[in-house]
C-alpha positions as CSV (number, residue, x, y, z in Angstrom):
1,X,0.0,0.0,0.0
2,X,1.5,3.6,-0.9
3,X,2.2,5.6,2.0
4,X,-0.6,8.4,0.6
5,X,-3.0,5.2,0.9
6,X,-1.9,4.4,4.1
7,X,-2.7,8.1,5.0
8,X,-6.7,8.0,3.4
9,X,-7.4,4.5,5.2
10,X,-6.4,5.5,8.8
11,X,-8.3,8.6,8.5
12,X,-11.1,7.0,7.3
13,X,-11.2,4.2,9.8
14,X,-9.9,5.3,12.9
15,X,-10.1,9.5,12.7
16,X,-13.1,9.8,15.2
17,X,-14.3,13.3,14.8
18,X,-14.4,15.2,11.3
19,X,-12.4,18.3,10.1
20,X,-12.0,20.6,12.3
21,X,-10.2,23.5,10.6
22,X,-11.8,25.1,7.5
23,X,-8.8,26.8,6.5
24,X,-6.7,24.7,4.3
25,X,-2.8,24.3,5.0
26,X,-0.2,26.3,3.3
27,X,1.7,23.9,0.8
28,X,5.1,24.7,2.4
29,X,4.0,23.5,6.2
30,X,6.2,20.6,7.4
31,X,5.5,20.8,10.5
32,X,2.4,20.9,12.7
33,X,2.6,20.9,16.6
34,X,-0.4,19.7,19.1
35,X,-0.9,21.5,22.2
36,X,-4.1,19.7,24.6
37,X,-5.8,22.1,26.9
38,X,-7.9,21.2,29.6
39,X,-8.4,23.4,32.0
40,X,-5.1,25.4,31.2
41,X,-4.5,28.7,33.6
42,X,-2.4,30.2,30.8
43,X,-1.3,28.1,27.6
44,X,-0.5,31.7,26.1
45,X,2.8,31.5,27.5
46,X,3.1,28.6,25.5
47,X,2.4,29.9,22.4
48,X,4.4,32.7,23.4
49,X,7.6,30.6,23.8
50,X,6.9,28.6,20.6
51,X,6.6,32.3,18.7
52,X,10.1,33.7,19.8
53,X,11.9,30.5,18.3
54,X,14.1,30.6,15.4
55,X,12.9,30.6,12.1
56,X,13.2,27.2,9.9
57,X,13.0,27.1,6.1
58,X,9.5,25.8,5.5
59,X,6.2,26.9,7.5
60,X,4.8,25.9,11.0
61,X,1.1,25.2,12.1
62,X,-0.2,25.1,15.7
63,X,-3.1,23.8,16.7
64,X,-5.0,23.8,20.0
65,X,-7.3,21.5,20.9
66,X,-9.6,22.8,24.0
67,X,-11.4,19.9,25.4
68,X,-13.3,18.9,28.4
69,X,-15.1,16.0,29.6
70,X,-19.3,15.6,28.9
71,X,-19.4,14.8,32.8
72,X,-17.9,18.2,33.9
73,X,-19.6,20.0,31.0
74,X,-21.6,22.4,33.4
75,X,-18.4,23.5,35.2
76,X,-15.8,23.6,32.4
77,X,-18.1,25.0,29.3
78,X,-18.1,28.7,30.4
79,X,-14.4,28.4,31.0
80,X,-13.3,27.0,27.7
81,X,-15.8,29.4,25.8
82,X,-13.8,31.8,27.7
83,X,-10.1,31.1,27.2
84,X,-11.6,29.7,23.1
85,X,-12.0,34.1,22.8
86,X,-9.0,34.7,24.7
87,X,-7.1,33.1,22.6
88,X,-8.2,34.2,19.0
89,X,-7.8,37.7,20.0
90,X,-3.9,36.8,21.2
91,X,-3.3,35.2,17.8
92,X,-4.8,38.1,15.5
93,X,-2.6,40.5,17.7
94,X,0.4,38.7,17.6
95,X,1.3,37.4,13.9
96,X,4.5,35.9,12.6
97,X,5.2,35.1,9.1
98,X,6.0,31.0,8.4
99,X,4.2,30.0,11.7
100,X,-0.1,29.5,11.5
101,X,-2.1,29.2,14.9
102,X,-5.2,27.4,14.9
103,X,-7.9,27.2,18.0
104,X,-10.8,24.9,17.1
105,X,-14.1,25.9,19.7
106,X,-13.7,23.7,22.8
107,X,-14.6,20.1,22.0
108,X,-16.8,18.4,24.8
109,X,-15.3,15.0,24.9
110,X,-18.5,12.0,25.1
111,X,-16.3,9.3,25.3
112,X,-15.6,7.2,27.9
113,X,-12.0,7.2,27.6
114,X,-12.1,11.4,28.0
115,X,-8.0,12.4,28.8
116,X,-5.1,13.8,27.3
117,X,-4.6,10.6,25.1
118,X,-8.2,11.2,23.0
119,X,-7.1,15.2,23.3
120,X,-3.8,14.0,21.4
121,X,-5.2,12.0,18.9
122,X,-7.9,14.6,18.0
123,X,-5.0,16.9,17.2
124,X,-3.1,14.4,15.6
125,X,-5.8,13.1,13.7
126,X,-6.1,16.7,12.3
127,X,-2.6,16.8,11.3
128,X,-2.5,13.6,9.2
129,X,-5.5,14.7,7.6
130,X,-3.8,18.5,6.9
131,X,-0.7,16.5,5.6
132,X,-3.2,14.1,3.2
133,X,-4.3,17.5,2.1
134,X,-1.6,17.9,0.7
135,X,-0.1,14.3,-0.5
136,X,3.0,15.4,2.1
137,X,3.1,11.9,4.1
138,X,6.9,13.5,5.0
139,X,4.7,15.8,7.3
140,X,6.0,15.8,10.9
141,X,4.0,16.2,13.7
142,X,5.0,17.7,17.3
143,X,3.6,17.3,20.4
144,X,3.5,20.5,22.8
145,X,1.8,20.7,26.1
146,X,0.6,24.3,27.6
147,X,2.0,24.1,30.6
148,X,5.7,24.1,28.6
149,X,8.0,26.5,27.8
150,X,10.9,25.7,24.9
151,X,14.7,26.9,23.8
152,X,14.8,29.2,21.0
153,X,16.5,26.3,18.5
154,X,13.1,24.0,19.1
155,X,11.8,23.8,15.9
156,X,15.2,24.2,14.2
157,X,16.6,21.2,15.8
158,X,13.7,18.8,15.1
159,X,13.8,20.0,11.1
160,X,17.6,19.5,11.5
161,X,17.1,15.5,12.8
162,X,14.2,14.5,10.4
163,X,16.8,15.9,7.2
164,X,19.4,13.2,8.7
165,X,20.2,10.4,6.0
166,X,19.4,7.8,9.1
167,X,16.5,9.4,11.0
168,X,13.6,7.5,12.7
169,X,10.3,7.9,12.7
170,X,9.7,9.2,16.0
171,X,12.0,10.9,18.0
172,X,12.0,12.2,22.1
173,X,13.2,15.7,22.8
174,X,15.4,16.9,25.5
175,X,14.2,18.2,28.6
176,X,14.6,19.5,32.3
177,X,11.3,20.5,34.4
178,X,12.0,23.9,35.4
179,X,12.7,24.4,39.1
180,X,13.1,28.4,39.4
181,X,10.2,29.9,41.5
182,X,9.0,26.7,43.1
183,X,8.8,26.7,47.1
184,X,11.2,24.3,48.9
185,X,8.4,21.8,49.1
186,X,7.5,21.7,45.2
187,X,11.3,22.1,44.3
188,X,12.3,18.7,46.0
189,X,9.3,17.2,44.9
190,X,10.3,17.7,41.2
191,X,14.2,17.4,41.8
192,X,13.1,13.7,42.7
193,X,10.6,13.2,40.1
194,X,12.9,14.0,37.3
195,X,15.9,12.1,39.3
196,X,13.5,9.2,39.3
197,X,12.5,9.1,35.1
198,X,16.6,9.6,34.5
199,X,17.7,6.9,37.2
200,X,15.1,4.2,35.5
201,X,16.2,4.9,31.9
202,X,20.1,4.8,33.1
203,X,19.7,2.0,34.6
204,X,18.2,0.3,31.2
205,X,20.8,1.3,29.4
206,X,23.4,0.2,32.1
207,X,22.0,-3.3,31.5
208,X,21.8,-2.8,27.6
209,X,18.2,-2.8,27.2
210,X,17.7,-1.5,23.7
211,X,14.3,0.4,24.3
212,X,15.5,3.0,27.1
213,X,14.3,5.8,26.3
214,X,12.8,8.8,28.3
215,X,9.3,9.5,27.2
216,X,7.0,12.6,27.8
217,X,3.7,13.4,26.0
218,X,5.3,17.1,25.7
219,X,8.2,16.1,23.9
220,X,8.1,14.1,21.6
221,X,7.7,14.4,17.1
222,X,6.5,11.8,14.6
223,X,6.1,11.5,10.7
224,X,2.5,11.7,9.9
225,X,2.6,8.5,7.4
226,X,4.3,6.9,10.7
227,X,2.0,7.5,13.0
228,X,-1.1,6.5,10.8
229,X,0.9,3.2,9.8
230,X,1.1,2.5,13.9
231,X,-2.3,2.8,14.2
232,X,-2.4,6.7,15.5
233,X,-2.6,7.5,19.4
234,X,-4.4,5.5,21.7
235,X,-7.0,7.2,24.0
236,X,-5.9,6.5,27.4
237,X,-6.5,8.6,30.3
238,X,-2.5,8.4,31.2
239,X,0.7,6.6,29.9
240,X,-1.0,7.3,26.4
241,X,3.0,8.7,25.4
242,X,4.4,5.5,26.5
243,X,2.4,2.9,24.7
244,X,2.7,5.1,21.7
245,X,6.2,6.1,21.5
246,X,7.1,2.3,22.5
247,X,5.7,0.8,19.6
248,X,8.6,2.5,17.2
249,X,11.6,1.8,19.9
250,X,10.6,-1.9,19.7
251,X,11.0,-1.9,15.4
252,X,14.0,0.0,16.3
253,X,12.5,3.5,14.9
254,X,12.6,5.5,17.9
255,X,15.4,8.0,18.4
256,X,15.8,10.8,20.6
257,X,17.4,14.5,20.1
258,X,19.7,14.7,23.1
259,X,19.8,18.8,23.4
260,X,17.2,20.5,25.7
261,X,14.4,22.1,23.8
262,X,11.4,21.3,26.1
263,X,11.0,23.1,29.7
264,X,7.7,21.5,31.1
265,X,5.9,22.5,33.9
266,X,5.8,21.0,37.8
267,X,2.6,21.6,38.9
268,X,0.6,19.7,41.2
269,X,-1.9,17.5,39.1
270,X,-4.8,14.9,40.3
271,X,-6.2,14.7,36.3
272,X,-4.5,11.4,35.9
273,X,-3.3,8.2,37.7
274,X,0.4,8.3,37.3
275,X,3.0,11.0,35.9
276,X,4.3,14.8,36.7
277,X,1.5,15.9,38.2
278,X,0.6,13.4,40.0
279,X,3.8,12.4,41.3
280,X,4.7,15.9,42.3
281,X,1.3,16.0,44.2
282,X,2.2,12.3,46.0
283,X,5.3,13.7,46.8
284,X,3.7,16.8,48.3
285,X,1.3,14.5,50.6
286,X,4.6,11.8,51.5
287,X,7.7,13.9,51.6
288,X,9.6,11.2,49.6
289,X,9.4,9.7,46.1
290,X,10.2,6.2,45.6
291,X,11.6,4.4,42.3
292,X,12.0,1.1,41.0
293,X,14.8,-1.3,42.9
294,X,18.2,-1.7,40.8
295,X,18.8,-5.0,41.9
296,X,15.4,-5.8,40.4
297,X,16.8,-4.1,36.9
298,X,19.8,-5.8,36.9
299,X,18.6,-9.3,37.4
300,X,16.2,-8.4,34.2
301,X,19.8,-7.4,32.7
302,X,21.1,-11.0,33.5
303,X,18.1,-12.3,31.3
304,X,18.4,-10.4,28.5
305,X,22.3,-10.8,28.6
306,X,21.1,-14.7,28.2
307,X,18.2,-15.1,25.6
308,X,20.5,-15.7,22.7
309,X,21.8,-19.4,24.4
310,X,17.7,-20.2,24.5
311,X,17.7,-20.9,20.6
312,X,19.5,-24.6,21.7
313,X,18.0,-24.8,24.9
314,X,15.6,-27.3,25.7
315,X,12.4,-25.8,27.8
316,X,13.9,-27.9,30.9
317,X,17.7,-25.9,30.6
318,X,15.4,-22.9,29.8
319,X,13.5,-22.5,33.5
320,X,16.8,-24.1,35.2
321,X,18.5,-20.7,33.9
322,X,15.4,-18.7,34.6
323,X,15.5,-20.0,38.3
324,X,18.7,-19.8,38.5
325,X,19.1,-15.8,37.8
326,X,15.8,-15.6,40.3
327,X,12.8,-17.5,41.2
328,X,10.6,-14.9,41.3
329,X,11.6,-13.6,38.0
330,X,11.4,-17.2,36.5
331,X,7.8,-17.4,37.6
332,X,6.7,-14.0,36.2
333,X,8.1,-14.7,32.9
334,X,6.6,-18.2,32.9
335,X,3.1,-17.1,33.9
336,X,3.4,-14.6,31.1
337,X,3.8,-16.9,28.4
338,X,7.9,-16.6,28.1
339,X,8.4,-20.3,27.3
340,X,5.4,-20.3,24.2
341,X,6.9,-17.2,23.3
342,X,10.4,-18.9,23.0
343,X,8.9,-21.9,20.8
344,X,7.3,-19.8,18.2
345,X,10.8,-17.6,17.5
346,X,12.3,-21.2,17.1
347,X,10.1,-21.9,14.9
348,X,10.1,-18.8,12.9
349,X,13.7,-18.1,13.2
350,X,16.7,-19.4,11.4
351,X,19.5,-18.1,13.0
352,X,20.5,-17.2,16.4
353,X,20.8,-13.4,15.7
354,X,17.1,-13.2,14.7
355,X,15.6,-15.1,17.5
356,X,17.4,-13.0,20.2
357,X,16.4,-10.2,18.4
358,X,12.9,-11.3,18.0
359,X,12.7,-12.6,21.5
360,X,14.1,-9.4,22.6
361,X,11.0,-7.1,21.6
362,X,8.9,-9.8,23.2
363,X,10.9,-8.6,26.4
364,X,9.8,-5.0,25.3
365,X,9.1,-1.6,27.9
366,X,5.7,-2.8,29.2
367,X,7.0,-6.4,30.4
368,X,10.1,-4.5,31.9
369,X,7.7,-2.5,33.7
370,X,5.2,-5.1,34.6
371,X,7.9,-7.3,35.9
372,X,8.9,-4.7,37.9
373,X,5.4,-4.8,39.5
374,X,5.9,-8.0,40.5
375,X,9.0,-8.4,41.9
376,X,7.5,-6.0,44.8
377,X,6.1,-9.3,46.0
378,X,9.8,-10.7,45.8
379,X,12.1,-9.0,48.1
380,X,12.5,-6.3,46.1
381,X,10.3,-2.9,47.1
382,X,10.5,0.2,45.9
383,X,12.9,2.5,47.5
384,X,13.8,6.1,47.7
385,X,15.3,7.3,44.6
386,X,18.2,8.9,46.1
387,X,19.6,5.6,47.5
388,X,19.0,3.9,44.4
389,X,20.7,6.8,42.1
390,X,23.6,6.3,44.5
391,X,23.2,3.1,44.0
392,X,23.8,2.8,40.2
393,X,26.7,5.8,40.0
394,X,28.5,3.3,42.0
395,X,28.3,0.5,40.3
396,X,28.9,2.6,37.2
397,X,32.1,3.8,39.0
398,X,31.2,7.3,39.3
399,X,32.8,8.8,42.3
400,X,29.3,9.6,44.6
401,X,29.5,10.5,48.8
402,X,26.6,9.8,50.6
403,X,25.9,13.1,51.4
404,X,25.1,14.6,48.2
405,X,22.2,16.2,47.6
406,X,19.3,15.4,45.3
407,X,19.7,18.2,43.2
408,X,23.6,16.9,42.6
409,X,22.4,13.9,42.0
410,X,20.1,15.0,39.5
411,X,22.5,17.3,37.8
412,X,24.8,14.2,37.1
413,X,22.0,11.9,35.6
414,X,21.0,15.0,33.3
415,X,24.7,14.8,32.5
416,X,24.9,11.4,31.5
417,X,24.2,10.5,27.3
């Protein structure tokens, strides 16, 4: 199927509300960025940011997509009317040439799955179909959040990776949550928040695990023929980034631009189960902020260190070696189908180097995560992400003292390639 094609059929089969901008794109655009609102005190500081930002060679479209759920509809109507005016006055008083903003009238959300994952892929959604406008498959889109603030370069730097001979599909975006003007309280809180995402992916990539790779909803970019071929974003409530951005690392199309271009917010937040928000707002309520145990991580490092051997294992030798590294880990893996799993890339693999590699996205982010789920119940608990960051500079023979602070701590991870 040609990638145009690809393009017409995910918009007509999955797109799940109809155009929602009139005005047709301008045939230079190459580059179309998504900013969700709900309930945003001020996302014209966002745009504001996004306007000072160096200029690029081809033009830029932004598009906000006000939402709210049916079952607040009373109390968040009148505010998104609101904000809807605020905003079209702010953009016919503040052109630039190259760089469009668009602000759809607030969209009252009747699914049941109402979140920032169906707010993302009703602005996405938009973008393909502006890209299939215009037969540009090549499109990319960004996604934003308006609570975020970027560098200058933003948009310079993501045209500059999606010209490279070897690009992905999808890329991450550097970032650091911005810690000026928070009280002592919300200042740790984030200091540990953000110590704890950089710990976690260091600690993959200490082991090898080929899918590390930090992942915020605010920072990431996709071609539009790519994300229609995936299947477009999911609609969850939370975590929509993750399951997203996971499905290219596991085909070995996700990258990541390493600079900082992306200064999110750390506000307090209760809109979703897990993430910023909601972490900063646990932290607020416990005073601490626990991450995943490395000894856990590194005994999932021993298994993927071992999965090539498995191609001339029998199933026997196979949970002898899965006991071996832990019991706990050999009966999660076991329970989730590991040894099946191991069969069907014998039988559909040739060579060593393709079952391990096959095998290997089996073993992708969300079993990683999972697994670490379970080994709670095994000895191994989470614990306070200082101790644990400490932990891993050590073994990675970084020269740590027990009394450094957080912040330190922190300053070294964001260090670290």
């Amino acid at each position: 199927m040609s990638e145009n094609k690809i393009m017409s059929s995910y918009l007509e089969k999955r797109a799940l509300y109809p155009r929602l901008i009139d005005i047709s794109p301008l045939e230079d655009v190459s580059m179309i960025l998504i900013i969700p609102c709900y309930h945003e005190e001020n996302p014209i500081l966002a745009l504001e940011s996004l306007m000072k930002t160096t200029s690029i060679s081809s033009s830029i479209e932004i598009i906000l997509i006000l939402n709210y759920p049916y079952k607040y509809a009373k109390l968040e109507r009148d505010f998104h009317i609101k904000q809807h005016h605020e905003i079209l006055n702010w953009i016919d008083n503040n052109k630039r040439e190259k760089i469009s903003i668009h602000c759809p009238s607030p969209i009252e959300l009747e699914s049941n799955h109402t979140g920032v994952g169906l707010a993302r892929k009703i602005g996405m959604d938009e973008a393909a179909r502006r890209y299939n406008f215009l037969n540009k498959t090549d499109g990319i889109i960004i996604n934003f959040d308006a609570d975020c603030l970027c560098h200058q370069d933003y948009f310079m730097e993501i045209e500059k990776y999606f010209k490279l001979e070897k690009s992905k599909s999808c890329i991450g975006i550097g970032f650091v949550h911005v810690i000026d003007e928070l009280n002592i309280n919300e200042s740790k809180a984030i200091i540990d928040y953000e110590l704890h995402l950089r710990y976690y992916i260091q600690a993959q990539k200490q082991i090898n695990y080929p899918f590390a790779f930090h992942i915020l909803g605010s920072c990431f970019a996709v071609r539009a023929v790519s994300y229609c071929e995936q299947g477009g974003m999911n609609q969850r409530q939370a975590g929509e980034d993750f399951y997203f951005m996971h499905k290219f690392s596991v085909i070995n199309e996700l990258d990541e631009i390493k600079k900082v271009l992306v200064y999110p917010s750390a506000r307090v937040s209760d809109r979703v189960p897990f993430g910023t928000g909601k972490a900063i707002s646990q932290y607020l309520e416990t005073g601490f902020q626990k991450t995943y145990a490395l000894d856990s991580i590194l005994l999932f490092g021993q298994l993927i260190k071992c999965i090539g051997s498995f191609y001339t294992y029998t199933e026997a030798e196979i949970i002898t070696q899965l006991n071996h590294i832990h019991p706990g880990l050999a009966h999660y893996f076991i329970s989730e189908g590991f040894l099946t799993e191991i069969k069907l890339c014998k039988k559909n693999c040739k060579h060593t180097n393709s079952f391990h590699k096959r095998l290997l996205r089996w073993l992708n982010p969300f079993r990683l995560m999972k697994y670490l789920h379970e080994m709670r119940e095994h000895g191994f608990s989470d614990q306070e992400v200082s101790i644990e960051a400490r932990k891993l500079l050590t073994l990675m023979n970084e020269d740590v003292t027990s009394d450094s602070s957080n912040l330190s701590l922190l300053k070294r991870y964001r260090g670290m390639i």
